[in-house]
Each structure stands twice: as C-alpha cells, then as structure tokens.
MARVOFI-501693 format. One record per residue: residue number from 1; residue in three letters; z, y, x of N, C-alpha, C in turn. Coordinates in steps of 0.2 Angstrom, whole numbers, plus 5000, padded with zeros to 4 digits. Layout:
N
@seq: NUM&type: ALA&nzz: Z&nyy: Y&nxx: X&cazz: Z&cayy: Y&caxx: X&czz: Z&cyy: Y&cxx: X;
...
//
This chain:
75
@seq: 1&type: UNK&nzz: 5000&nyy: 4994&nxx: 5004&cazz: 5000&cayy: 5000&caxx: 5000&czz: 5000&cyy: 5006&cxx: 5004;
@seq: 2&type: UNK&nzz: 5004&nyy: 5005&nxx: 5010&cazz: 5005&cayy: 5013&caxx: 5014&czz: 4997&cyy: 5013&cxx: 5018;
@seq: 3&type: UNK&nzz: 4993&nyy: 5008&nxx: 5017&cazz: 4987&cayy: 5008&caxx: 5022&czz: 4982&cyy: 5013&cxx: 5018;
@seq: 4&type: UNK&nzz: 4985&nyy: 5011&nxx: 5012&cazz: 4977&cayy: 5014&caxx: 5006&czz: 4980&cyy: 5022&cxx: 5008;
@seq: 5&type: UNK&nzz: 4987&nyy: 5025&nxx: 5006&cazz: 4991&cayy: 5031&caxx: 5007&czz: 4986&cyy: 5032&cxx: 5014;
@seq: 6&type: UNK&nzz: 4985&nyy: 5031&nxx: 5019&cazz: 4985&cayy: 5032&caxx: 5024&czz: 4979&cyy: 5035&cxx: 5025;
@seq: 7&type: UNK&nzz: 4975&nyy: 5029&nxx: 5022&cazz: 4967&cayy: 5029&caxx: 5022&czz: 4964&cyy: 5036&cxx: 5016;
@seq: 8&type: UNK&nzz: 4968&nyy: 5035&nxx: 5012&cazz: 4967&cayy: 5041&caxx: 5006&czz: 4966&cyy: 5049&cxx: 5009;
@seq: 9&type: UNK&nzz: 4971&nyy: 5048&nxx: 5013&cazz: 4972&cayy: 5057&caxx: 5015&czz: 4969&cyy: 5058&cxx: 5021;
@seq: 10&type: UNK&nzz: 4966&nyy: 5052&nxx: 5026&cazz: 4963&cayy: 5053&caxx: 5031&czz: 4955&cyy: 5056&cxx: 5029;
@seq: 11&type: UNK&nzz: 4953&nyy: 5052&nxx: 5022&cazz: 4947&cayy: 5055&caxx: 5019&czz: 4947&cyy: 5062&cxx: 5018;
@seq: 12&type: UNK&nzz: 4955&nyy: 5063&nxx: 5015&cazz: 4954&cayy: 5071&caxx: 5012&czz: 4954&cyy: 5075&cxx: 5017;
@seq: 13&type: UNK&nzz: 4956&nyy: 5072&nxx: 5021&cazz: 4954&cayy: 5078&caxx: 5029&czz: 4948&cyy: 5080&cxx: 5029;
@seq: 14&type: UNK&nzz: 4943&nyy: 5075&nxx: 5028&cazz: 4938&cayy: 5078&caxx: 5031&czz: 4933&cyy: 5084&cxx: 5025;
@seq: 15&type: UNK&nzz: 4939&nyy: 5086&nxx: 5022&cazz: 4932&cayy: 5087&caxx: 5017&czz: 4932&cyy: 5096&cxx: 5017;
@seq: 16&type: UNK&nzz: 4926&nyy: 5097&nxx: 5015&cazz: 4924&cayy: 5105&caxx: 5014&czz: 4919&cyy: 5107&cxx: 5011;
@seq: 17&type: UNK&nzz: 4918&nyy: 5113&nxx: 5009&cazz: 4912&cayy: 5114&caxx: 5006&czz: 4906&cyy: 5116&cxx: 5011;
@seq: 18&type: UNK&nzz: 4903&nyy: 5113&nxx: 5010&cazz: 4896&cayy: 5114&caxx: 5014&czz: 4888&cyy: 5114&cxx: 5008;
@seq: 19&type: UNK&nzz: 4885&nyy: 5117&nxx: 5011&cazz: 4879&cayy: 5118&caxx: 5011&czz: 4875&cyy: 5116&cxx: 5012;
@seq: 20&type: UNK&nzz: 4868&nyy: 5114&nxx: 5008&cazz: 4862&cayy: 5110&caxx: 5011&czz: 4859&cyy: 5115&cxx: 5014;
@seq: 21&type: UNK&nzz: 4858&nyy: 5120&nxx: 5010&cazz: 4852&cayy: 5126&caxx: 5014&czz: 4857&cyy: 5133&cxx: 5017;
@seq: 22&type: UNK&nzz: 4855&nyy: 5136&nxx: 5019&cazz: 4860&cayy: 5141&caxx: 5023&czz: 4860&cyy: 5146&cxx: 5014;
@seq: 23&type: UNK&nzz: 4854&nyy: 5147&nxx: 5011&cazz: 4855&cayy: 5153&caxx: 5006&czz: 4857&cyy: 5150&cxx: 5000;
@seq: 24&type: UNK&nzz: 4856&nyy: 5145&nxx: 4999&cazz: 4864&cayy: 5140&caxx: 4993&czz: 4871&cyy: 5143&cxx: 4994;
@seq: 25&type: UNK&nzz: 4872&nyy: 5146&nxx: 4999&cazz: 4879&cayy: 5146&caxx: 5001&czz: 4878&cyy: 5156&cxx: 4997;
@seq: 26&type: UNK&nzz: 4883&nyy: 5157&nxx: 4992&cazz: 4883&cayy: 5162&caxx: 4990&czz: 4884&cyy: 5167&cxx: 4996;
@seq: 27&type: UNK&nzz: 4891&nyy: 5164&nxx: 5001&cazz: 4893&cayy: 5170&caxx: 5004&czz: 4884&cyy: 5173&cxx: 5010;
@seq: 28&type: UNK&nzz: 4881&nyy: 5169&nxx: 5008&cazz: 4874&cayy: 5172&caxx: 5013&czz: 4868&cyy: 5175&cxx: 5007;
@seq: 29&type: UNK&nzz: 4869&nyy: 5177&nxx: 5002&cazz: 4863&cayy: 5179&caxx: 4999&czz: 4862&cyy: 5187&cxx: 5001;
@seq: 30&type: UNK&nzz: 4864&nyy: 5188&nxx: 5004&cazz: 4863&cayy: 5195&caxx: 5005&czz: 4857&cyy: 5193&cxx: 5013;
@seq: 31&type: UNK&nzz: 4861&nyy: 5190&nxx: 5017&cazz: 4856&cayy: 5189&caxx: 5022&czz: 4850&cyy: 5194&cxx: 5023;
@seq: 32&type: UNK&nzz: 4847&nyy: 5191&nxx: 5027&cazz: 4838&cayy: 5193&caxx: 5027&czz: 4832&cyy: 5188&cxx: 5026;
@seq: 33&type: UNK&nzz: 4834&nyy: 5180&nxx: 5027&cazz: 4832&cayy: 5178&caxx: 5028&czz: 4831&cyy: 5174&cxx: 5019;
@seq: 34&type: UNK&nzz: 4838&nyy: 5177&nxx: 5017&cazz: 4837&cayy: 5173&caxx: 5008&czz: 4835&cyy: 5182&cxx: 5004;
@seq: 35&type: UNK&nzz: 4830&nyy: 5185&nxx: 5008&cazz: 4830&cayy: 5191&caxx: 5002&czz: 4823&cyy: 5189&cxx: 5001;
@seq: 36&type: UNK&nzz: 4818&nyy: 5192&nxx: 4996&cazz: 4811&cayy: 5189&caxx: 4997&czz: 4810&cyy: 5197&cxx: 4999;
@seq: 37&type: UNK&nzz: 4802&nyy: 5197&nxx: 5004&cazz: 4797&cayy: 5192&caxx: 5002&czz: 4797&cyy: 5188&cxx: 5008;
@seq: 38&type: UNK&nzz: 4805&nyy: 5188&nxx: 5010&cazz: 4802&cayy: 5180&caxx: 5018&czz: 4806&cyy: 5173&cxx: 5015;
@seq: 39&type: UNK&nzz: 4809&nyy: 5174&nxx: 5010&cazz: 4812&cayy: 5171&caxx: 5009&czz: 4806&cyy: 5165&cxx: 5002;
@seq: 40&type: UNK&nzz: 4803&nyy: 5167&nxx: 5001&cazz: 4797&cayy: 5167&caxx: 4998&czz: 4792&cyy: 5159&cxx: 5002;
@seq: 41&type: UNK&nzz: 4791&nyy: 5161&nxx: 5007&cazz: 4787&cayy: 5157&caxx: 5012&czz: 4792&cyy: 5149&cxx: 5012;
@seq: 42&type: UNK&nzz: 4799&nyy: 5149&nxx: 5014&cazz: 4801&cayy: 5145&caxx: 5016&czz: 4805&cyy: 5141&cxx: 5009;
@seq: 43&type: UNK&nzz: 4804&nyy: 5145&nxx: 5002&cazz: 4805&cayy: 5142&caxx: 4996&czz: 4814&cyy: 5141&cxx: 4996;
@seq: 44&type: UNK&nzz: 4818&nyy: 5145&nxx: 5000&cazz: 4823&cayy: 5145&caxx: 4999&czz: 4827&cyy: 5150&cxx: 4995;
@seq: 45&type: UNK&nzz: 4824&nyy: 5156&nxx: 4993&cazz: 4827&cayy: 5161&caxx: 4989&czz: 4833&cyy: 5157&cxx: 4986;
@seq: 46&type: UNK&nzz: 4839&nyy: 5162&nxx: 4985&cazz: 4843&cayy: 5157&caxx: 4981&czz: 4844&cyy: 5156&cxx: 4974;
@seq: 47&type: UNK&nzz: 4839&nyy: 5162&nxx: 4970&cazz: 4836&cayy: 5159&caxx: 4964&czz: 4833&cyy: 5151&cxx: 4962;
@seq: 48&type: UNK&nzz: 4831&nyy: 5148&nxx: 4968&cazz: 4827&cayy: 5144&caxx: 4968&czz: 4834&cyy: 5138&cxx: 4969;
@seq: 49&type: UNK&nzz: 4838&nyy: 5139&nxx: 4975&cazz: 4841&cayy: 5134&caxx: 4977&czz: 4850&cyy: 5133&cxx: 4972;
@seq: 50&type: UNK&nzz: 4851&nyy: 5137&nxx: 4966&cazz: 4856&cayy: 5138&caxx: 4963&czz: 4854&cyy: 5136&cxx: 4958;
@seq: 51&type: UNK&nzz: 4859&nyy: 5129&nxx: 4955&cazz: 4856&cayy: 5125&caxx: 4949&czz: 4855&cyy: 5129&cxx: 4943;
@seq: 52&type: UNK&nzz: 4862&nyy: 5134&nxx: 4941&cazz: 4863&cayy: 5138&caxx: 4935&czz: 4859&cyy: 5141&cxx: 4933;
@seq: 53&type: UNK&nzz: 4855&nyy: 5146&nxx: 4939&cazz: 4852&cayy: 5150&caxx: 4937&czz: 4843&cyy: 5147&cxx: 4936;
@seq: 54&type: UNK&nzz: 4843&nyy: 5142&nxx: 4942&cazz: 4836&cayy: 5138&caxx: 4939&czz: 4835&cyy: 5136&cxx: 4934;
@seq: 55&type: UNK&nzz: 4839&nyy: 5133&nxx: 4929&cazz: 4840&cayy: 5129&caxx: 4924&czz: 4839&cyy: 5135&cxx: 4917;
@seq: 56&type: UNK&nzz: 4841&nyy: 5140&nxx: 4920&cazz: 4840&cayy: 5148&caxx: 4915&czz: 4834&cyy: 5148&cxx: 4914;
@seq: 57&type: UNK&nzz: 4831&nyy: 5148&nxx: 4920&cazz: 4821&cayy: 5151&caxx: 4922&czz: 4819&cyy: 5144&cxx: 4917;
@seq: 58&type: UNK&nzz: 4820&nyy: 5138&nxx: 4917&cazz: 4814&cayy: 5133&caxx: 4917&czz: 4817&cyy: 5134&cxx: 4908;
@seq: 59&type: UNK&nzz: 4824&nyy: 5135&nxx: 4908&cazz: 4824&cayy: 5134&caxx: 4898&czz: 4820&cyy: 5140&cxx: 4897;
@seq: 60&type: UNK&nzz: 4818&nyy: 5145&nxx: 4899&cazz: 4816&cayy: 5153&caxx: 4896&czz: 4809&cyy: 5150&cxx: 4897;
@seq: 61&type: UNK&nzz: 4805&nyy: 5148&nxx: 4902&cazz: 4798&cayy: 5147&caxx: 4903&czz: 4795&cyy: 5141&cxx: 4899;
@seq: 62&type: UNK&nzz: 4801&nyy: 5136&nxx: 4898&cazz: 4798&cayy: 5128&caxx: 4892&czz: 4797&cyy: 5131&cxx: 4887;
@seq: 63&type: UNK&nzz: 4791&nyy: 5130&nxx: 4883&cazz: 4789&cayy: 5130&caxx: 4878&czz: 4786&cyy: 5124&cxx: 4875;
@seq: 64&type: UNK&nzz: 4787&nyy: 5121&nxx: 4869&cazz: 4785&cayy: 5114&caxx: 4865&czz: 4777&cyy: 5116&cxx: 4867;
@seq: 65&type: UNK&nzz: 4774&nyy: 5111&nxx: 4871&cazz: 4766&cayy: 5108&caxx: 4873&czz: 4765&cyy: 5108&cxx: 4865;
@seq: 66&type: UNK&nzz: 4759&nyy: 5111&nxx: 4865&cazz: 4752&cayy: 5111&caxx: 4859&czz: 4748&cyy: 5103&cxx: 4857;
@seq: 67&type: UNK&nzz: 4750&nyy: 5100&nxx: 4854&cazz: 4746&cayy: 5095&caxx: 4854&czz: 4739&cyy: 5095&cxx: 4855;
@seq: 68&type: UNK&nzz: 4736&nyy: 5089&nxx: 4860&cazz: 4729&cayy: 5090&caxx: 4861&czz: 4727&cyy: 5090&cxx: 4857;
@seq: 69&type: UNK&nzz: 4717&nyy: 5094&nxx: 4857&cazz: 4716&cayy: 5090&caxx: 4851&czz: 4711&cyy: 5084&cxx: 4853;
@seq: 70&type: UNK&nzz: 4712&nyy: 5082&nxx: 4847&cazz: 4709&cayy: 5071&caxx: 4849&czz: 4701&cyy: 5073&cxx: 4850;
@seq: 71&type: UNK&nzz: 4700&nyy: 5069&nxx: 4853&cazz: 4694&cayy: 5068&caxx: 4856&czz: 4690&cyy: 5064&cxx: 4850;
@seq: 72&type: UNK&nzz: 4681&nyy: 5065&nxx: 4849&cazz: 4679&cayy: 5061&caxx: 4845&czz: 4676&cyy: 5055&cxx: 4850;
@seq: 73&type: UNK&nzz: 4676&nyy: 5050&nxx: 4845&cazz: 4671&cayy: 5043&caxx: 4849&czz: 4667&cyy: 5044&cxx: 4850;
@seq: 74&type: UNK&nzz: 4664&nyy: 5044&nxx: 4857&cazz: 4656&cayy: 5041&caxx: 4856&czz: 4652&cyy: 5037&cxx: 4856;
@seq: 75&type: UNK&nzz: 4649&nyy: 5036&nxx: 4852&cazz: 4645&cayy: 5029&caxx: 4847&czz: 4639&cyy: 5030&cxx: 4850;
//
C-alpha cells in the first residue's frame, strides 16, 4: 500500500502545464511571432490553436449543406 502512496506522488511531481505550440500558451499571445500576418504562414495564430474560440468560428461558419440536386439517368 505505501508503494502505490509512494508511486502516486512521485507522478504528481512531475506534472505542469505545458504547451504543444509556443502561442497556445496564453501568457505568449502577445508575442510577435503569434500576432498575424507571420503568424499566418506557420498556422499558429492562437485563434487557430485555442479549442473555445475555434469551436465559435466553425459553429458561426456551419451552415445545414443544400441537398444535391439528383442527377438524371442516362438511358
């Protein structure tokens, strides 16, 4: 039992918040390299890499698809 206790906490040491991309990290959205237009080239603006606010663009930009229209046979 005291090995799990031992092993539990030795995990929680290692932990922190980290970042995939440098301009996910809020404290860097000011930068230069996450402002556009250079941030544009490398697709990291943090509009892009920030779920909440992507998730805003793509519900505001979805709109219900038009059904095709059918195609005739040809005979």
């Amino acid at each position: 039992m005291k090995y799990i206790f031992i092993f539990a906490a030795l995990m929680l040491t290692g932990c922190e918040d980290r970042y995939r991309y440098y301009c996910q990290n809020p404290d860097n959205f000011h930068a230069a390299q996450c402002q556009k237009p250079k941030c544009l080239f490398t697709q990291q603006c943090p509009e892009y890499l920030v779920a909440p606010i992507l998730e805003k663009q793509i519900n505001a930009t979805n709109q219900p698809a038009q059904p095709a229209p059918e195609a005739s046979p040809n005979r």
